[in-house]
C-alpha positions in Angstrom: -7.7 6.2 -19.7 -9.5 5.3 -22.7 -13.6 5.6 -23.7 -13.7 2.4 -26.3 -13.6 -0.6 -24.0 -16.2 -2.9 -26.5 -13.0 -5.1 -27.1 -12.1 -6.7 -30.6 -8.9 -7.3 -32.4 -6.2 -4.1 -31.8 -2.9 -3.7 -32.8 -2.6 -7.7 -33.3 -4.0 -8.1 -29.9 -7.8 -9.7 -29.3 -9.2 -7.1 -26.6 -12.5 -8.4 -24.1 -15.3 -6.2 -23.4 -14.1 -4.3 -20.4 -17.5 -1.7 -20.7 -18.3 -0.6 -17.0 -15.1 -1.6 -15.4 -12.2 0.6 -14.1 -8.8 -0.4 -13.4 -7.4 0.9 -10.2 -3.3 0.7 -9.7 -1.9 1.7 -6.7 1.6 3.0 -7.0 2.5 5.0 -3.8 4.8 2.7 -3.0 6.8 2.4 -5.9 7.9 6.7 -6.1 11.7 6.4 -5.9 11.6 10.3 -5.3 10.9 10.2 -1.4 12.1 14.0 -0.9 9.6 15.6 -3.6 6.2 14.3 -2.8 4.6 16.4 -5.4 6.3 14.6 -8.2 6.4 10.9 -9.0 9.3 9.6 -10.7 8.9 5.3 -11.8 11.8 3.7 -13.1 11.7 1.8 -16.5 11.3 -1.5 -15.1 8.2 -0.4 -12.9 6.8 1.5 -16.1 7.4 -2.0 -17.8 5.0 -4.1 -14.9 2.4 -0.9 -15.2 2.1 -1.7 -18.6 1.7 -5.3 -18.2 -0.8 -4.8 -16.0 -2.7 -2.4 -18.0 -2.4 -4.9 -21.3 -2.9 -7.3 -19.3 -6.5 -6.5 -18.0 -7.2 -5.4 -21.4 -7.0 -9.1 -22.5 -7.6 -11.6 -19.4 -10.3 -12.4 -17.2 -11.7 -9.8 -15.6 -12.7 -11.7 -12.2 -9.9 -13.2 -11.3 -7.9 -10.0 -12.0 -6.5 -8.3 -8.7 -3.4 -8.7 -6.9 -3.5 -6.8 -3.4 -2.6 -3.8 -2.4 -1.3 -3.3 -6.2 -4.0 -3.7 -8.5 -7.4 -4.4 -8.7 -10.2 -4.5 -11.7 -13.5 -3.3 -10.1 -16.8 -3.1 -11.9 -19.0 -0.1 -11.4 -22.1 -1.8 -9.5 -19.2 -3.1 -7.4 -17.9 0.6 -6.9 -21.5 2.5 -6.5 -22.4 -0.4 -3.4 -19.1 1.0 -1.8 -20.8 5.0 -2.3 -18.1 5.4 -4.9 -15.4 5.1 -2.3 -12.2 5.0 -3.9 -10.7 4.7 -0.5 -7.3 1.9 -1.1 -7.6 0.2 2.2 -11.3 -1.2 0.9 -8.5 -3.9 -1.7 -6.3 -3.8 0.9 -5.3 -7.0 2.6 -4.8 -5.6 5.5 -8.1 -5.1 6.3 -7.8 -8.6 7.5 -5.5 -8.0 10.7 -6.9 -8.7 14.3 -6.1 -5.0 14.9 -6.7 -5.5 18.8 -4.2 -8.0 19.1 -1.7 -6.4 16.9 -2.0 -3.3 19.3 -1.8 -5.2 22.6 1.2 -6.7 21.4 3.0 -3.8 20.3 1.8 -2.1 23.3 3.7 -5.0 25.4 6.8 -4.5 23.5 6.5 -0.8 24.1 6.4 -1.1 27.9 9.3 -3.8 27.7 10.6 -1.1 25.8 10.4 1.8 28.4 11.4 -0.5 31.3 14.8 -1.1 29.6 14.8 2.8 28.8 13.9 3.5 32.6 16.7 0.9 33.7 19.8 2.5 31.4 18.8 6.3 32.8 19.2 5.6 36.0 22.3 3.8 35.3 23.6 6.5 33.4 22.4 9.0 36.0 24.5 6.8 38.9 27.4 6.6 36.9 27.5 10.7 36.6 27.1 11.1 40.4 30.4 8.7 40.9 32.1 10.6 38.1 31.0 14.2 40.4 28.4 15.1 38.3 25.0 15.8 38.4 23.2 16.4 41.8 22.8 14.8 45.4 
């Protein structure tokens, strides 16, 4: 976005040495334009928070700077041990979720699921053969 990141006073604000870092914000979640994937349209207020993110790395500390799945401040070392992945899920928290549980327990809810769906068709199928419909 910018090449001078040595810091110093600008525009009466006192700017850190951000030299070798990049600022990554993730806004795929925040297009309002679901139909037209080509074209992102942000309204005012989230234009507002990008900005105070943006100013707001300019000025504060850069370790403690990251908030996830929505921002994070990454230093190049830190981006050349990842092979310069700029993949999201690696600031993503969900990287943390027992993945095998989560998938046996949907998988549970999904044969619960097809139980009650198996239940209600032949239901529905009885109550067309005592209406005359359907075959016998």
């Amino acid at each position: 976005m910018n090449n001078n990141k040595k810091g110093g006073p600008w525009h009466g604000r006192q700017l850190r040495n951000r030299t070798g870092e990049i600022l990554f914000i993730d806004l795929r979640i925040w297009n309002s334009n679901i139909y037209e994937k080509k074209y992102v349209r942000l309204a005012e207020a989230e234009i507002d928070r990008v900005r105070q993110i943006y100013f707001g790395w300019q000025i504060e500390n850069f370790a403690e700077y990251a908030e996830p799945e929505l921002y994070y401040a990454a230093h190049c070392d830190e981006i050349q041990k990842k092979g310069y992945s700029l993949v999201p899920s690696d600031i993503d928290r969900d990287t943390e979720i027992d993945y095998k549980s989560a998938l046996s327990e949907m998988s549970d809810k999904f044969d619960a699921l097809k139980k009650r769906w198996d239940a209600n068709e032949t239901e529905l199928v009885n109550a067309f053969k005592i209406l005359g419909y359907g075959k016998e």
